[in-house]
C-alpha positions in Angstrom: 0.0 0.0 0.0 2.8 2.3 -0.8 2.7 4.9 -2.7 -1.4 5.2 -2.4 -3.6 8.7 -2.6 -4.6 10.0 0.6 -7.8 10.5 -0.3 -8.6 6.8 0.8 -8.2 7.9 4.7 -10.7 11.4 3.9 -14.8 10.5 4.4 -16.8 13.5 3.7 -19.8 12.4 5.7 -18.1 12.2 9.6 -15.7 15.1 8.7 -19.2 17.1 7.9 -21.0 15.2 11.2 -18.1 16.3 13.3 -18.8 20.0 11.9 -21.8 20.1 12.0 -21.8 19.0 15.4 -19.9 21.4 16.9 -21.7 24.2 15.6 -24.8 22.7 16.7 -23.6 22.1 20.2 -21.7 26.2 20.1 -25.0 27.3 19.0 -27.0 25.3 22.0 -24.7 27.2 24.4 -23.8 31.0 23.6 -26.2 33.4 21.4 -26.1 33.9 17.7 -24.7 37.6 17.9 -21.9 36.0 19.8 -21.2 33.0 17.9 -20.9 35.3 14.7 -18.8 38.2 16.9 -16.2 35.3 17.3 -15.3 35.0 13.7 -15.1 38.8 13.8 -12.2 38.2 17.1 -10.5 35.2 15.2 -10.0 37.3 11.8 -8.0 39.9 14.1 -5.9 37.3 14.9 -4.6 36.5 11.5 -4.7 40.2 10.7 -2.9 41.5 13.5 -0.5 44.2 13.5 2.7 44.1 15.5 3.0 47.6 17.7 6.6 48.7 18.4 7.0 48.7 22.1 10.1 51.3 21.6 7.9 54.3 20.6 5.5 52.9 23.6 8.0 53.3 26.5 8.4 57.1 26.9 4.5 57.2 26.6 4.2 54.6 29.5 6.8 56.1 31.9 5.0 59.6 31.5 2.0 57.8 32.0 3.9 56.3 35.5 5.5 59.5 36.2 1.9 61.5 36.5 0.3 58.5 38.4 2.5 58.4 41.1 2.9 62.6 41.3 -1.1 62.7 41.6 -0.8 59.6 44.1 2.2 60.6 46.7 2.4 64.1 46.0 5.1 66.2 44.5 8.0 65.4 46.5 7.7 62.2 47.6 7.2 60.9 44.5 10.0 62.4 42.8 12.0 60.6 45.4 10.6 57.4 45.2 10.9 57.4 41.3 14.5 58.7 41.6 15.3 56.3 44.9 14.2 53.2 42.9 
């Protein structure tokens, strides 16, 4: 049986049972409006574009820096950030 086409291990009918079924059973448990929003989340994944973290950094320290000033106050934030 060497050499043979690999269709021979391939039935249509359980592959469209198996399917089928699952859809059924997704469908039994979450909405419609969900079961179609998940298509819409799994395209994203294929589509996804990568963000550079580099031009993020300064963004999230500012971000940091004006937390912690509005937290601690002035001055004893500046020395924390400067201490650690």
């Amino acid at each position: 049986m060497m050499g043979g086409p690999f269709i021979i291990f391939v039935n249509v009918p359980s592959i469209l049972v198996v399917i089928g079924g699952t859809f059924a059973v997704i469908l039994m448990r979450v909405t419609l409006g969900d079961f179609l929003g998940s298509f819409k989340i799994g395209l994203k994944e294929f589509f996804y574009k990568h963000v550079c973290l580099t031009n993020l950094q300064p963004k999230v320290q500012d971000l940091y820096l004006d937390t912690t000033l509005q937290s601690y106050g002035n001055y004893s934030a500046m020395n924390y950030i400067y201490l650690t």
